[in-house]
C-alpha positions in Angstrom: -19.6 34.4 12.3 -18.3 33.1 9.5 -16.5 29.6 9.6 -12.7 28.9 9.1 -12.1 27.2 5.9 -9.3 24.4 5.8 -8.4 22.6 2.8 -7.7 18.6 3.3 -5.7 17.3 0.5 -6.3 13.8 0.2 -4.0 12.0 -0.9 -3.4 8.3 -3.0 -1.7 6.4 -5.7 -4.1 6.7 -8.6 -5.4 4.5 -11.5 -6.9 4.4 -14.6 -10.1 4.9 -15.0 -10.8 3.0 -18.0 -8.5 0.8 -20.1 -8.1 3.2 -22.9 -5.6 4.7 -20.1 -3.7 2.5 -18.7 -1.0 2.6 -21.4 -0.6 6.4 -20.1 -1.2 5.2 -16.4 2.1 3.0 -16.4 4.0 5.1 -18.4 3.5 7.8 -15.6 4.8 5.2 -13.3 7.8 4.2 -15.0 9.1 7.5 -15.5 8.3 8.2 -19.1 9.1 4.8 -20.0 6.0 3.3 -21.8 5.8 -0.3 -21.0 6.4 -2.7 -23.7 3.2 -4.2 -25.6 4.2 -7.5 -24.0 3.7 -5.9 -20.8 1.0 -3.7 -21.7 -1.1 -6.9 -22.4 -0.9 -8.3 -19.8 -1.5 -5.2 -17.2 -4.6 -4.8 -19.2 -5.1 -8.4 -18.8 -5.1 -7.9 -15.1 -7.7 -5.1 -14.9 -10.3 -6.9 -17.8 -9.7 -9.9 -14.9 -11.1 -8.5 -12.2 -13.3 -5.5 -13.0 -14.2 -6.0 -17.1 -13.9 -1.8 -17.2 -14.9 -0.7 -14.2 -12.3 0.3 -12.1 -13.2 0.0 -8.4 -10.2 1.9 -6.9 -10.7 5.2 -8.8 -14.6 4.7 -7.6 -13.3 3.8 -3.8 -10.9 6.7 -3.6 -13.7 9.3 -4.5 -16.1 7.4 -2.5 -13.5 7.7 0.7 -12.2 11.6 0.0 -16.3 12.3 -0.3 -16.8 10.2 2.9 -14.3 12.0 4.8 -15.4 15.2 4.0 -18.8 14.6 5.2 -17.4 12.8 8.7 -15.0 15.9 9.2 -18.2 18.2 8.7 -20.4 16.0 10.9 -18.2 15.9 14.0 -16.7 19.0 13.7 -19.5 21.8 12.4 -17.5 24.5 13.6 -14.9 24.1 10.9 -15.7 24.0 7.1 -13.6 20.7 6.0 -13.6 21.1 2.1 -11.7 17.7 0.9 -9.5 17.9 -2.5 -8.2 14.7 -4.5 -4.5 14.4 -5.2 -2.9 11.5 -7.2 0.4 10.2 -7.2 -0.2 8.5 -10.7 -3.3 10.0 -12.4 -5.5 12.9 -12.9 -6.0 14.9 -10.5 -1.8 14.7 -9.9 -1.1 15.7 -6.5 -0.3 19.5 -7.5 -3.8 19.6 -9.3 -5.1 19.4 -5.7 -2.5 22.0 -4.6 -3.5 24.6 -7.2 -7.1 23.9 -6.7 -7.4 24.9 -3.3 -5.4 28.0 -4.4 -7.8 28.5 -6.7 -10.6 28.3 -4.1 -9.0 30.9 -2.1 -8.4 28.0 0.8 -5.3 29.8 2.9 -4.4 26.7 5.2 -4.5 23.3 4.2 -3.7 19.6 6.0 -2.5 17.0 3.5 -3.2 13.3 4.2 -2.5 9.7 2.6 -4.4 6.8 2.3 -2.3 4.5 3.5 -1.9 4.2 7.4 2.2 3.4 7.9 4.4 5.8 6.7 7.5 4.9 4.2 9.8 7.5 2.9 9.5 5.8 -0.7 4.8 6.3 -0.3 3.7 8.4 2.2 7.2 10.7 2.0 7.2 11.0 -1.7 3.4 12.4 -1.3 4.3 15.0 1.1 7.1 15.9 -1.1 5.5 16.7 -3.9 2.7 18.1 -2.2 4.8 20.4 -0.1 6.8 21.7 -3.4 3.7 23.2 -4.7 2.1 24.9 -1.8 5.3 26.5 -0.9 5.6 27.6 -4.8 2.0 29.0 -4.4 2.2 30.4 -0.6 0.1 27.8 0.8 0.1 27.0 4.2 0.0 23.3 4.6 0.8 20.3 7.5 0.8 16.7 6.8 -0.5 13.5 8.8 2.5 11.0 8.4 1.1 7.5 9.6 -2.1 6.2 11.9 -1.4 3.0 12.1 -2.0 2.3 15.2 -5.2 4.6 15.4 -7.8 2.6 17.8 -10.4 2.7 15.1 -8.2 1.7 12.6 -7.0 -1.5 15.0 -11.2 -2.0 15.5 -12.0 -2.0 11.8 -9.2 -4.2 11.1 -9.9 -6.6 14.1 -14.1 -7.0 13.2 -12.8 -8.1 9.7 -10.1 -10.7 11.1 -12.9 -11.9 13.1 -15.7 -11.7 10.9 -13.4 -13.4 8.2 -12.4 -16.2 10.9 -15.9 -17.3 10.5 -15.5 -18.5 7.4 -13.6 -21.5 8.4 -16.6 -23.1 9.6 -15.1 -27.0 10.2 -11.7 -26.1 12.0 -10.7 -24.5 15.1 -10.0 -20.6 14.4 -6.4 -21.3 15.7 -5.7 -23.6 12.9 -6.1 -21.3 10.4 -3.2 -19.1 9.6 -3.4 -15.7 9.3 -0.9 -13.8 7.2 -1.1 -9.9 7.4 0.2 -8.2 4.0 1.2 -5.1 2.6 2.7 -3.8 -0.7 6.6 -5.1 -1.2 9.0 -1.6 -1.6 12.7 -2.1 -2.5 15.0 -3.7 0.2 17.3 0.3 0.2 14.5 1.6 2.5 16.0 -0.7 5.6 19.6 1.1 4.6 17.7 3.9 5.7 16.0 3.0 8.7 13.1 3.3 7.1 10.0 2.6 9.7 7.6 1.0 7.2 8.2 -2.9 8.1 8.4 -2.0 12.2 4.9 -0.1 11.8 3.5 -3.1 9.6 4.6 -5.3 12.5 3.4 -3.3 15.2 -0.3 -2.9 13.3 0.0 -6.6 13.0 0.6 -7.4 16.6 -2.0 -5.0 18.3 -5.0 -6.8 16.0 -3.4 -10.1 16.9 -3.5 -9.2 20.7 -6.8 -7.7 19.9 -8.5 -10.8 18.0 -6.6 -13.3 20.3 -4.6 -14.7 17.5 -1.9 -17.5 17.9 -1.2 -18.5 14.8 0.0 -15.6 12.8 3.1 -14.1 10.5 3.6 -11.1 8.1 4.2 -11.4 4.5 4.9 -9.1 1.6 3.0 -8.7 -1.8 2.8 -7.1 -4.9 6.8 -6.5 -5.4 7.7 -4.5 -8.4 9.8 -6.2 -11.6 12.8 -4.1 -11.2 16.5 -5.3 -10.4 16.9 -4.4 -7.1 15.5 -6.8 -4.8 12.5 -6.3 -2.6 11.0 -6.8 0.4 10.6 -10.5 1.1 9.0 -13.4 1.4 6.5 -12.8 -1.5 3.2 -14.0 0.0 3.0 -16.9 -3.0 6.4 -18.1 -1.8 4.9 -18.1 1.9 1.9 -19.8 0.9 4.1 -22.8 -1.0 6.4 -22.5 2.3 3.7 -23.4 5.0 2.0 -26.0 2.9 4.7 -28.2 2.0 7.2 -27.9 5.2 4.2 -27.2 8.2 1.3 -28.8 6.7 -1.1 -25.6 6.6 -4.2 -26.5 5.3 -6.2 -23.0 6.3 -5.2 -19.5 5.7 -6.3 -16.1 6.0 -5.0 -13.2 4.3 -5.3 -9.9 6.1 -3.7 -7.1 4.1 -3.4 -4.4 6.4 -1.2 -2.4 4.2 -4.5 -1.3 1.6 -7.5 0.7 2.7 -9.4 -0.5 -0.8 -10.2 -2.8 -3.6 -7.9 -2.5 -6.1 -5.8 -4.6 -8.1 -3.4 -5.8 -5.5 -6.4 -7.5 -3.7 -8.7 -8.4 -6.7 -6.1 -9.4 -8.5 -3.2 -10.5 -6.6 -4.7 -11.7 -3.7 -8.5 -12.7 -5.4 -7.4 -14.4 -8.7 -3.3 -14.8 -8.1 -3.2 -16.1 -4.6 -6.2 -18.1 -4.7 -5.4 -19.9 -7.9 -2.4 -21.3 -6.4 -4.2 -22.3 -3.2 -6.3 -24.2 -4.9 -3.3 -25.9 -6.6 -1.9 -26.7 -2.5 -5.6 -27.6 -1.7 -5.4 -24.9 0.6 -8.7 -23.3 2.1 -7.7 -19.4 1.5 -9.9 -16.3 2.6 -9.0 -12.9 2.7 -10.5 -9.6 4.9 -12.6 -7.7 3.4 -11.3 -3.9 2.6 -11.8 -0.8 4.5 -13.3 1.3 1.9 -16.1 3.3 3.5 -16.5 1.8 6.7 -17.4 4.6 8.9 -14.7 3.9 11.4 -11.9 4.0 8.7 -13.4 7.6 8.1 -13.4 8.7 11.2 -9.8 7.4 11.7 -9.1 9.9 9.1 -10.9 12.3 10.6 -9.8 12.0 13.8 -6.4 12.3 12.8 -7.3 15.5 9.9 -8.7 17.5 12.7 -6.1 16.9 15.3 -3.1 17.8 13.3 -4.9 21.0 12.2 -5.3 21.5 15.9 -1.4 21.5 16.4 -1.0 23.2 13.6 -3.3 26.3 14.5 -1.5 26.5 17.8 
């Protein structure tokens, strides 16, 4: 008998994948719009800071689409899983995975982001474009639209809270602070009700509950330099905050809202944040990130498999 193929289109923002791009990488991003040499130094500034070349998200990402494959496979032998890449910013766009899976003669499809809470302005602009192009090509195709409260996910997130705990080896775990993070978006998405923050916050609570934390808050990274304003407090206003007004001398930075190292945590949080702890003569740690971890990969394919389930019903 032979086995139904289904098409998983997975899906992320995209980077460079060497500096030589990243010129064309943020021109993508900004519309058309290259970015001024000003700012093109010191982007590339960022990346030669963290990786020297190497660029660890494009390497995660194909690690994670790879991984999921082979977890849908394993648990589900019945079914031939065959995982495509789709990119919001880079090679292969979103559309390339599309027509690839045209092109493999896949008839039904389930698209899914890497990113566990949804937001009109991430996870809704992926399904958008991804949606265009299997209707324009007769694809069959159904979305996941958030997991965030998946009860793997919550596990993976709570080990590395507590694994990450132990770090702070001469104070009680309840003096240290933990901050859970996620990328900043532009303060319109609340006009529109928009459930991103409430499903940050309701991620945030479980692994508190879960962990048994007391001494916890949420706080936003990585905001873009446009006009409009964005989501707020900035994390490096929040670490200022609880150092000078509450005398916090031990934090932890959880930041739920990635699934891998890229440059919002190698950057932001591993060179940004922690140089201006060291200016409070704050003790700052961070989680480590999902990447591979096997019970990331089967959140995804937990959640892959049951939405083809509804969907072949």
């Amino acid at each position: 008998m032979t086995k139904r193929r289904i098409g998983v289109l997975v899906m992320s923002y995209g980077t460079p994948e060497s500096l030589d791009q990243v010129e064309a990488y943020y021109t993508h991003i900004r519309r058309g719009h290259p970015p001024t040499p000003e700012q093109l130094h010191e982007l590339t500034a960022r990346y030669e800071a963290i990786v020297g070349g190497f660029f660890p998200l494009r390497e995660n990402t194909n690690k994670q689409v790879k991984g999921l494959e082979q977890t849908l496979r394993s648990e589900h032998p019945e079914v031939e899983f065959v995982c495509y890449q789709g990119l919001k910013h880079a090679q292969p766009y979103v559309e390339d995975g599309v027509e690839q899976m045209v092109k493999d003669g896949i008839t039904e499809a389930i698209g899914v982001v890497l990113a566990p809470h949804y937001s009109t302005m991430s996870v809704g602009g992926y399904v958008k474009r991804a949606k265009d192009k299997a209707d324009a090509l007769g694809l069959k195709i159904d979305f996941v639209l958030d997991y965030h409260l998946h009860t793997k996910l919550v596990d993976a997130l709570s080990i590395r809270v507590n694994n990450a705990l132990e770090k702070f080896t001469d104070v009680d775990r309840n003096e240290v602070r933990v901050i859970f993070t996620a990328h900043s978006l532009p303060e319109k998405i609340l006009e529109l009700k928009d459930p991103y923050p409430d499903q940050l916050l309701a991620t945030s609570k479980v692994i508190a509950e879960r962990v048994g934390l007391t001494n916890w808050q949420f706080g936003w990274q990585s905001a873009g330099q446009t006009a409009m304003p964005w989501l707020g407090p900035d994390i490096l206003d929040v670490l200022r905050t609880i150092t000078k007004e509450e005398g916090v001398k031990n934090v932890l930075l959880c930041p739920i809202g990635f699934v891998s190292d890229h440059l919002e945590v190698l950057y932001d949080i591993d060179i940004e944040a922690q140089t201006l702890a060291k200016e409070l003569g704050l003790h700052l740690e961070r989680t480590e990130s999902l990447n591979t971890d096997p019970l990331y990969m089967e959140t995804l394919s937990d959640v892959v498999y049951t939405k083809w389930e509804e969907a072949a019903k």
